[in-house]
N, C-alpha and C positions, 0 to 999 in steps of 0.2 A: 490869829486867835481872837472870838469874839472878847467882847470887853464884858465883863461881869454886871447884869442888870441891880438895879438898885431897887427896883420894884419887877418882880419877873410876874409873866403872865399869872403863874399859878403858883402854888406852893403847899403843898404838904400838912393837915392841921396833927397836931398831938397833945396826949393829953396822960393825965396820972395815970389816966383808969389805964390805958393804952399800955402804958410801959410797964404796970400791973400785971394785967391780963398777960402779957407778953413772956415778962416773969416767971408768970406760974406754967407756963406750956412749956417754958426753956428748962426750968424745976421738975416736972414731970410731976405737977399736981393731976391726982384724979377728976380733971373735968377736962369733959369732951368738947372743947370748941368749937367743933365745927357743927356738931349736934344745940348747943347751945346757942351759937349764933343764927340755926335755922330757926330753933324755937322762938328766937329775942324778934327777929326779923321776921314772922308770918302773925305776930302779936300789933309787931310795930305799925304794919301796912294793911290790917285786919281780911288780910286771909287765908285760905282754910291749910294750902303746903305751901313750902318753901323747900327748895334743893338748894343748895352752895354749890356754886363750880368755881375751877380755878381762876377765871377772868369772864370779863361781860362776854367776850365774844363765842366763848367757850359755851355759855349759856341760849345764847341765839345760837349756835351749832345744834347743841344736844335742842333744844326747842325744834328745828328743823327735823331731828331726827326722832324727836316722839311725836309729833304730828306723820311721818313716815313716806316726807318729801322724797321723790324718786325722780329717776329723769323723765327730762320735758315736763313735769309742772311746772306751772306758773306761779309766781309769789309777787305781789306790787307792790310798790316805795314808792317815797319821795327821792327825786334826782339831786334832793339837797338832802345828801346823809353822807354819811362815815363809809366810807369804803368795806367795812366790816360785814354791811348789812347784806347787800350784791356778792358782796363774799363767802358769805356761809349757805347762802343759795346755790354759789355755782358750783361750791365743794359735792351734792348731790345732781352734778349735771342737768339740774334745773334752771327756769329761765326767770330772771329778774326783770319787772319792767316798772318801767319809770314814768311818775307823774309828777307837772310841776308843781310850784308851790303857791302859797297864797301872800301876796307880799308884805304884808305890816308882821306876821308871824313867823314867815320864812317856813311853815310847817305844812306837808302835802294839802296841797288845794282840793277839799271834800267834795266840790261840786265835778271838778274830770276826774277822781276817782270813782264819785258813781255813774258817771258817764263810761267810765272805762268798763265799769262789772256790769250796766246792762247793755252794752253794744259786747261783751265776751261773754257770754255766761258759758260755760264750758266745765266739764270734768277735769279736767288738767288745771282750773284756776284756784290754787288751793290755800292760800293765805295772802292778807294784806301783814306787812309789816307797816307799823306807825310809830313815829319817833316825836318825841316832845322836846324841839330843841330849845336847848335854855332852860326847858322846865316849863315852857308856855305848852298848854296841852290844847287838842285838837279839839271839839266837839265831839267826847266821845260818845254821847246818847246814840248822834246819829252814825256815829262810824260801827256802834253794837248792833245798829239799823240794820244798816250792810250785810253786815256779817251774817247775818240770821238772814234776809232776804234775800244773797246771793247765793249762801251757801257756802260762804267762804271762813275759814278761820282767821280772830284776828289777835297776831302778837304785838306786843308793846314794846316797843325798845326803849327804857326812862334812864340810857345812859347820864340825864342831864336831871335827872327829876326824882331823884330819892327826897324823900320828903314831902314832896311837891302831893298837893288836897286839888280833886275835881269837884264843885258843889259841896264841898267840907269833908270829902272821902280821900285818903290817901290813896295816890294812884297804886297799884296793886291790888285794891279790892272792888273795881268800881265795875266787872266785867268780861274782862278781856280773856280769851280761852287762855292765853299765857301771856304772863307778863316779865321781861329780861332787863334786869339790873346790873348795874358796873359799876365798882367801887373804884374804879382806878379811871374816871371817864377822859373821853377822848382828848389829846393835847393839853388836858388838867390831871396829869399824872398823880398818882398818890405814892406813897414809899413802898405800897406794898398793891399784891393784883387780887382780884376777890368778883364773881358774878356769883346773879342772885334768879333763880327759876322758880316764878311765883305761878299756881293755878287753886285753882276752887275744881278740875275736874278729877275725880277719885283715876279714872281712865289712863287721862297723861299723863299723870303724878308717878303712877304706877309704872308706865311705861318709862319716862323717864329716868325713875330711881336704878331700874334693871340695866338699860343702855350708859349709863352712866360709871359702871363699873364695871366696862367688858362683855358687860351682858352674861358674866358670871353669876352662877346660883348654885347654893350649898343647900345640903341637907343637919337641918338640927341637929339632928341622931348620929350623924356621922365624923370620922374623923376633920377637923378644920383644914387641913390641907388637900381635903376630896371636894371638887365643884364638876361642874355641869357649862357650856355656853351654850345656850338659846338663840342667840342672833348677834347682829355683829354691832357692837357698842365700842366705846373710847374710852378711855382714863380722864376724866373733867375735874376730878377731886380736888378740894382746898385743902392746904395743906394747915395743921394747928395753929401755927403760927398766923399766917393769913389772919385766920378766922378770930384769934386772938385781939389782934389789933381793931377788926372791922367791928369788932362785939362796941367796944368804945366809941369808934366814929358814929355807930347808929345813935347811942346815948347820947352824942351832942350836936344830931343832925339841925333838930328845930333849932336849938339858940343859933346854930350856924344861917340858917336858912332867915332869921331874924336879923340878925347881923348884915347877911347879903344884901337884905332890902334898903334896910338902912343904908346900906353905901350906896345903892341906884339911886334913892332919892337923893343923897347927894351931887350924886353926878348930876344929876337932871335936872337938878339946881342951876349948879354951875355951867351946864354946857349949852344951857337953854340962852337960844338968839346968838348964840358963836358962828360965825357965817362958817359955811360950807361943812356944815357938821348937823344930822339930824341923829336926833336922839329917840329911845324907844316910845311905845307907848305905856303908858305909868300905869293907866286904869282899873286894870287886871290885877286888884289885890291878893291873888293867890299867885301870884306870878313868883316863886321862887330867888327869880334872878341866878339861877348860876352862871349865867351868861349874859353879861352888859352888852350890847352891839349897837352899835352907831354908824351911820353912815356919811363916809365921804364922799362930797360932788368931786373933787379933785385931784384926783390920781393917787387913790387911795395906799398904792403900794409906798409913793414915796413920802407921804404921810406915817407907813408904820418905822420906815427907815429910818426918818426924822424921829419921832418917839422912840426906838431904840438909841438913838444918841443922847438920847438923855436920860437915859438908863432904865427904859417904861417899856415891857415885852408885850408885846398884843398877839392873838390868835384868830384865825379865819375860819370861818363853822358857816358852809363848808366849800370846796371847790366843788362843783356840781359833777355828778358822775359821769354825765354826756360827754365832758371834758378830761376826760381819764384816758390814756389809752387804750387800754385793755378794752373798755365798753364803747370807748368811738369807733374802734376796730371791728368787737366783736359782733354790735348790731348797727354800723354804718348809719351812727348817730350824726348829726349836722349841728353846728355850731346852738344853732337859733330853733334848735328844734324844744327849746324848752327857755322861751323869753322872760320869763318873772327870775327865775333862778340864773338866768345868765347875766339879767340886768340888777340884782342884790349882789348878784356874787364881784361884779364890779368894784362892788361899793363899802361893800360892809365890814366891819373892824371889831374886835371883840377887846375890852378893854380888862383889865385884872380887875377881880374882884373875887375875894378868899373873906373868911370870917377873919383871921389875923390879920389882912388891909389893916393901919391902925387911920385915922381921921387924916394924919399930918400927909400918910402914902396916896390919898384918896386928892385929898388938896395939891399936893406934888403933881398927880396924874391932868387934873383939870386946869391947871397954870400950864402943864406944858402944852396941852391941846389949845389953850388960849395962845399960845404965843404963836405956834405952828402957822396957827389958822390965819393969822394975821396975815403971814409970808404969801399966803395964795391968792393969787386975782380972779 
């Protein structure tokens, strides 16, 4: 049985409004939650629709399927993402491919991405998927470039970047033909599951809202139990409750995301000149922080072992996909075929960091990487 962490990776925020909100949906107050939390959330991130679905991934799904991915298109990533992302691509038997990354961001390398769209330009190339890990975001002027000059669609995956401002723009408004949110993000679980399907195109919106419930359509005039399906669509829906809870977490995303900084500068304090431990780059004052990650020179895994013995949970963002079986199988991928992402992924540690971190948990964290560090030659 593991031993009970003392500071675990992640943890859960709550709040009054939360157990409020929560309240009146378990009371069967007359407000709509999940209509309310689309309105609070395309307000929030200033654009023009927002869809709810039941979890982020659900949202990258139905995203896939109102853009009207079919098989053998092609869809590009970074090889340093979430298994989720190659996942709801292959679910339309289409073909995932994979670009490395750039190394101080760890986020798809822009320069072989657009290498990759003009050595393919092709009909079958039908969207980039792009992930903001941690909340550091890509250059997206140039990735809007792409998309318009290839002809490709481009969605957003900000499982790590709600909140998170491009040039003083919340990401969701800055572009992107869709952008996919996850309230519940990767190995920083929340209590409850919630995505978020954000566009400015009347088009997808449209399409979206239809495939999103079956692809059922009723007529006004007619009895409520008489519908129609038009095409073939899935159940994505949040459920009130859900959407209850998340109405709150959005109200305290910034002091959260204020908070978070606050604790990186701490670390970055503390961990600066500690041998065999390199710390991020600070520069990027929009940089969110939802994810601290540092890099061990020396055998990183038993480094996070060591920190679990002392009661400190760390997470790895990500194992690169080349290294999955599924995709080293499926497209006879080779170790080394993607060196920036195999040589970070060696290395890198993601350390806790939550708005309730209280100062003394932060100080805890950084005396234990001090002492660690010692141990190593």
């Amino acid at each position: 049985m593991k031993k009970e962490l003392k500071i675990p990776f992640s943890k859960y925020e709550s709040s009054r409004e939360a157990h409020s909100n929560v309240s009146d949906a378990l009371d069967g107050e007359d407000v709509n939650q999940v209509a309310e939390l689309e309105d609070e959330f395309s307000s929030y991130v200033g654009a023009s629709y927002a869809l709810a679905t039941s979890h982020g991934t659900a949202a990258l799904h139905l995203a896939m399927l109102a853009l009207d991915l079919k098989r053998g298109d092609k869809v590009v990533c970074s090889v340093n993402a979430h298994p989720s992302i190659p996942e709801v691509v292959r679910h339309f038997d289409a073909e995932p491919v994979f670009i490395d990354i750039q190394e101080q961001t760890y986020n798809i390398n822009l320069g072989k991405l657009e290498a990759y769209l003009q050595e393919h330009s092709s009909k079958k190339l039908k969207a980039v998927i792009v992930s903001h890990l941690g909340g550091v975001t890509v250059d997206l002027e140039r990735v809007y470039s792409m998309g318009r000059s290839y002809d490709v669609k481009i969605v957003e995956d900000v499982s790590d970047a709600l909140g998170t401002t491009y040039k003083g723009q919340k990401i969701g408004s800055t572009g992107a033909d869709i952008v996919c949110f996850n309230f519940s993000p990767h190995f920083k679980k929340n209590i409850c599951n919630g995505g978020m399907l954000v566009t400015d195109d009347d088009e997808i919106m449209e399409r979206a809202r239809l495939l999103a419930n079956h692809a059922m359509v009723r007529d006004e005039d007619a009895l409520e139990y008489i519908y129609d399906v038009v095409d073939i669509g899935n159940d994505y829906s949040l459920s009130q409750l859900n959407a209850a809870y998340i109405r709150a977490q959005i109200m305290q995303q910034d002091e959260n995301i204020q908070r978070q900084q606050e604790i990186a500068r701490m670390y970055s304090e503390g961990l600066t000149g500690v041998d065999h431990v390199t710390i991020p780059d600070m520069s990027n004052e929009e940089n969110p922080f939802s994810l601290y990650i540092i890099k061990i020179d020396k055998n990183r895994d038993s480094f996070a072992v060591a920190l679990r013995e002392e009661g400190i949970g760390t997470g790895l963002h990500y194992i690169p996909l080349h290294l999955l079986s599924y995709y080293k199988t499926k497209y006879a991928l080779r170790v080394n075929d993607f060196p920036v992402a195999l040589r970070s992924f060696q290395q890198v540690l993601s350390l806790p960091i939550y708005a309730s971190m209280s100062d003394e948990d932060v100080e805890t964290v950084i005396a234990s990487i001090k002492k660690i560090a010692k141990t190593r030659v």
